[in-house]
C-alpha positions as CSV (number, residue, x, y, z in Angstrom):
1,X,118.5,101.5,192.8
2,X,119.0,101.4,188.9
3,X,120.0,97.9,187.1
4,X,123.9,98.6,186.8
5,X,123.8,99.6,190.3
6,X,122.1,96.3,191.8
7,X,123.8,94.2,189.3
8,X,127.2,96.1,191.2
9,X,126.3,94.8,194.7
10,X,125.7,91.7,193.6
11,X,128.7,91.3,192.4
12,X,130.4,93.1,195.4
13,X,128.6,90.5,197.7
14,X,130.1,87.2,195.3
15,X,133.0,88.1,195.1
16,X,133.4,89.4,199.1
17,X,132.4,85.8,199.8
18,X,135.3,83.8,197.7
19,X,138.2,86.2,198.7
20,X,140.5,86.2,201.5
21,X,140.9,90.2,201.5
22,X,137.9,91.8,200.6
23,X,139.1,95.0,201.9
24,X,141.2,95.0,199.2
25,X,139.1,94.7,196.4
26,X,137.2,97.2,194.2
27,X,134.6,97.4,191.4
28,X,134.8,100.0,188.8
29,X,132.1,100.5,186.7
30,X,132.2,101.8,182.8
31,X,130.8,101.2,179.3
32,X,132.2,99.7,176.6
33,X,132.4,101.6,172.7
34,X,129.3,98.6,172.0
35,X,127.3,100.0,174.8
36,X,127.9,97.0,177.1
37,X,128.5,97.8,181.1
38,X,132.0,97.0,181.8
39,X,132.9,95.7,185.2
40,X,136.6,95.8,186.1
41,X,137.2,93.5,190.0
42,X,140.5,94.8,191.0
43,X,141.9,92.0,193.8
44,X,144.4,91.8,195.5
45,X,146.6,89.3,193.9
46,X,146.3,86.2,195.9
47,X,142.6,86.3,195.4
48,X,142.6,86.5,191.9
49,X,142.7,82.7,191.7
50,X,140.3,82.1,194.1
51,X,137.8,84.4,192.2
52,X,138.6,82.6,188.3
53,X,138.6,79.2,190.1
54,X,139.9,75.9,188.5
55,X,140.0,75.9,184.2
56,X,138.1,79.3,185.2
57,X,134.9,77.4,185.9
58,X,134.2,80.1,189.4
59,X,134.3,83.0,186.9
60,X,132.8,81.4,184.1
61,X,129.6,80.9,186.7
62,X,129.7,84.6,188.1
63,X,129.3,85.4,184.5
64,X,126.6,83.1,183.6
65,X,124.6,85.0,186.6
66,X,125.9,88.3,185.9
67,X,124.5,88.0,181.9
68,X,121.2,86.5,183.1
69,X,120.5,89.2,185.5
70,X,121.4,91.5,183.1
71,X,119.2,90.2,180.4
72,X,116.0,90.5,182.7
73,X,116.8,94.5,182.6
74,X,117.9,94.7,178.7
75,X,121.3,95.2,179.4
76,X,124.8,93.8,178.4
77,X,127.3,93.5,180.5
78,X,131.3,93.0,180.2
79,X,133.4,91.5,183.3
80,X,137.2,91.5,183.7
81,X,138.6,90.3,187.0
82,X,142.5,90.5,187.8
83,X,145.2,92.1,190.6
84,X,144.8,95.9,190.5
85,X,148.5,95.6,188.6
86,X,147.4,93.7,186.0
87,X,144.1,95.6,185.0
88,X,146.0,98.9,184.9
89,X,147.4,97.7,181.8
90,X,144.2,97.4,180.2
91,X,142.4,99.9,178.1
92,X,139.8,102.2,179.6
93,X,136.6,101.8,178.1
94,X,137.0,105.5,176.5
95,X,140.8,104.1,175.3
96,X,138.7,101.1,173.5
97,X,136.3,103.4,172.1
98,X,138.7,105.8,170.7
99,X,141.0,103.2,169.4
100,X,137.8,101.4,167.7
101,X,137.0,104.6,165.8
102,X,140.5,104.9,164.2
103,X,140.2,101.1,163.1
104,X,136.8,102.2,161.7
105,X,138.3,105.4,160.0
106,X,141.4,103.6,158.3
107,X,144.1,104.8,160.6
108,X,146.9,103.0,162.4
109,X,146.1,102.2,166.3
110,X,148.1,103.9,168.6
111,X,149.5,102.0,171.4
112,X,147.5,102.7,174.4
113,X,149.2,104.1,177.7
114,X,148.0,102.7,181.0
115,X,145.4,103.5,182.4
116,X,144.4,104.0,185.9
117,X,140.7,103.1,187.1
């Protein structure tokens, strides 16, 4: 099993242990324009609180983890945790990249559409 892969199952096991519907949830796994691995938890939304925990100190910790493991394999990683409605409003990590290379050409962004993971 290859670093992004383990470092997925980990975080599959976490977060099936804080939530009330596990069944429910979902990992997606990308990269970011920087290279980084982007992890995207799509939760149901009453387990979206449970999962950032008080002043967001639960996913503040899963990320602490997360980075360390990752470090031990040379890797960076990105997590974003919300309800599956929520993260659809976020760019894709190929929506990021493009939109980072017009910044970097001197063009004006383009809004980004939704995307679906």
């Amino acid at each position: 099993m290859d670093a992004p892969e383990a470092l997925r199952e980990f975080l599959a096991y976490v977060i099936a242990n804080l939530i009330d519907h596990p069944q429910q949830a979902s990992i997606a796994v990308g990269r970011s324009s920087s290279g980084a691995i982007v992890y995207r938890i799509q939760l149901a939304p009453q387990d979206v609180r449970q999962v950032i925990g008080k002043n967001g100190l639960t996913v503040s910790s899963i990320r602490s983890l997360l980075n360390t493991a990752a470090e031990k394999h040379g890797l960076k990683v990105s997590l974003r945790v919300g309800a599956a409605r929520d993260l659809e409003q976020e760019e894709t990590p190929e929506q990021e990249q493009a939109r980072e290379a017009s910044l970097a050409a001197g063009d004006e962004p383009a809004p980004s559409p939704p995307a679906g993971i």
